[in-house]
C-alpha positions as CSV (number, residue, x, y, z in Angstrom):
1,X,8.0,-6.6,2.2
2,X,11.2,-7.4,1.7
3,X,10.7,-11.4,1.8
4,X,8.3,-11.4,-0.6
5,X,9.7,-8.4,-3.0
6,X,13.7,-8.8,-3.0
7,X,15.2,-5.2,-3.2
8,X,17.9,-6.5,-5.5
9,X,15.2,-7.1,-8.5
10,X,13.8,-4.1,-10.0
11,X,10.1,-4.5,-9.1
12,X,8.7,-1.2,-9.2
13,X,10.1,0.3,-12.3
14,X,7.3,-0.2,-14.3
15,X,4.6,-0.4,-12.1
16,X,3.2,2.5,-9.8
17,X,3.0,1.8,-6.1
18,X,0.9,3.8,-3.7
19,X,1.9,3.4,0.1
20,X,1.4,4.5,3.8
21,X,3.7,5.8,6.0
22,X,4.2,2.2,7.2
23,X,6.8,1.6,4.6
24,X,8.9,4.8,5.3
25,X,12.3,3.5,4.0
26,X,11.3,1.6,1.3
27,X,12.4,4.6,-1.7
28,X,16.1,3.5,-0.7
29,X,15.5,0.0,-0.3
30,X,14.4,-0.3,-3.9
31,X,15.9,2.5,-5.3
32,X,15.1,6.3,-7.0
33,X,13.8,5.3,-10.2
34,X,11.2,3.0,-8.8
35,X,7.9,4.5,-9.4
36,X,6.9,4.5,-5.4
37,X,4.5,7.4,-4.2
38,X,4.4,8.3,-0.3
39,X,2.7,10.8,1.6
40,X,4.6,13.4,3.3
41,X,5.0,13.2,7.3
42,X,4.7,16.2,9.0
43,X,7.7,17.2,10.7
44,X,8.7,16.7,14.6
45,X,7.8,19.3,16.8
46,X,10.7,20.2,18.2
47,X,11.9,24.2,20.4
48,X,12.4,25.5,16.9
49,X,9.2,24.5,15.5
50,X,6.8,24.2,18.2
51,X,3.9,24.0,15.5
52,X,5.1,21.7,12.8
53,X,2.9,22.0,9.7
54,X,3.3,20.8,6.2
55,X,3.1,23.1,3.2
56,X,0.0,24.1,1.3
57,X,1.7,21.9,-1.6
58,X,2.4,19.1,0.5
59,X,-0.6,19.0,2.2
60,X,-2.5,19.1,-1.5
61,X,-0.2,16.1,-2.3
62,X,-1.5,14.0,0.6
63,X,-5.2,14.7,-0.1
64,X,-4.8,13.6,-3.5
65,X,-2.6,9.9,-2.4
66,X,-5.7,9.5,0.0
67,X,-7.9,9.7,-3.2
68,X,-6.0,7.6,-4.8
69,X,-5.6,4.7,-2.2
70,X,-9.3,5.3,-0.6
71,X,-10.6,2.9,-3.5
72,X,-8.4,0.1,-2.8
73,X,-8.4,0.1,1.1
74,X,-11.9,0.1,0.5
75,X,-11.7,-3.2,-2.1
76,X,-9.2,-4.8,0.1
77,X,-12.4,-4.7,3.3
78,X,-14.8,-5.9,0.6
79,X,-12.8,-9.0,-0.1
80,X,-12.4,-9.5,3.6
81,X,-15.7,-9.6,4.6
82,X,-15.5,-13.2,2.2
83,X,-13.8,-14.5,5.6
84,X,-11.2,-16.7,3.6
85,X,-8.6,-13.8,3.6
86,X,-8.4,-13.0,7.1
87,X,-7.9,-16.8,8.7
88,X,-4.9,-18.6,8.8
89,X,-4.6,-20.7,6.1
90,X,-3.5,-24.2,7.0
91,X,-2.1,-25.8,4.0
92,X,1.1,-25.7,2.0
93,X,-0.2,-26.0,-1.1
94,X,0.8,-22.8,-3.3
95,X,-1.4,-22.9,-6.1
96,X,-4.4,-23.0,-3.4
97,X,-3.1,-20.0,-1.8
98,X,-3.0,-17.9,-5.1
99,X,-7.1,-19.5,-5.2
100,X,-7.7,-18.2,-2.0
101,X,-6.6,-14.7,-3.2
102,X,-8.3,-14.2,-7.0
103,X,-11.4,-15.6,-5.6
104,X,-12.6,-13.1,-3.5
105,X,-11.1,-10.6,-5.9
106,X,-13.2,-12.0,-8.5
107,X,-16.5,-11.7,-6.2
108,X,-15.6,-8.1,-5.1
109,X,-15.8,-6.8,-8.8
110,X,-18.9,-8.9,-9.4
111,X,-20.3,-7.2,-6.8
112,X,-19.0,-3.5,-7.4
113,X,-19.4,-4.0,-11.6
């Protein structure tokens, strides 16, 4: 993420970003008052805490992230069933690759719409 977004740059000030736990880190990569909404990760279990849970509120938050990002996992499989998103792409032409991206998009909300 950070080759293609450059944590210097303020990227997600304006714009709301929904992520997995994949990108744990990524709050203090591109700082506090980037709009950046993670779910919480239930803690370790540990001789303390033998049954780590999370907290009613916590747990209310992750439903509602799941809601939010079940609609775009599901457009992101929709435009790869179009085959052209999950092959390697063999050129170096830029302006083909954007193509190779709006495209599907563009058929995938044809198709939903």
């Amino acid at each position: 993420m950070k080759k293609v977004f450059d944590p210097k740059l303020k990227w997600f000030y304006q714009v709301n970003v929904w992520l997995d736990l994949g990108f744990q880190g990524v709050e203090t990569d591109y700082g506090a008052k980037s709009k950046i909404n993670l779910p919480h990760k239930r803690p370790r279990k540990s001789k303390n805490n033998p049954k780590p849970k999370l907290t009613a509120a916590q747990t209310k938050h992750n439903r509602q992230h799941a809601r939010t990002r079940f609609a775009v996992e599901h457009a992101i499989g929709g435009m790869k069933a179009f085959h052209c998103l999950t092959h390697s792409i063999r050129n170096h032409l830029e302006s083909l690759i954007e193509y190779l991206f709006w495209i599907p998009a563009g058929l995938w909300n044809l198709k939903i719409a």
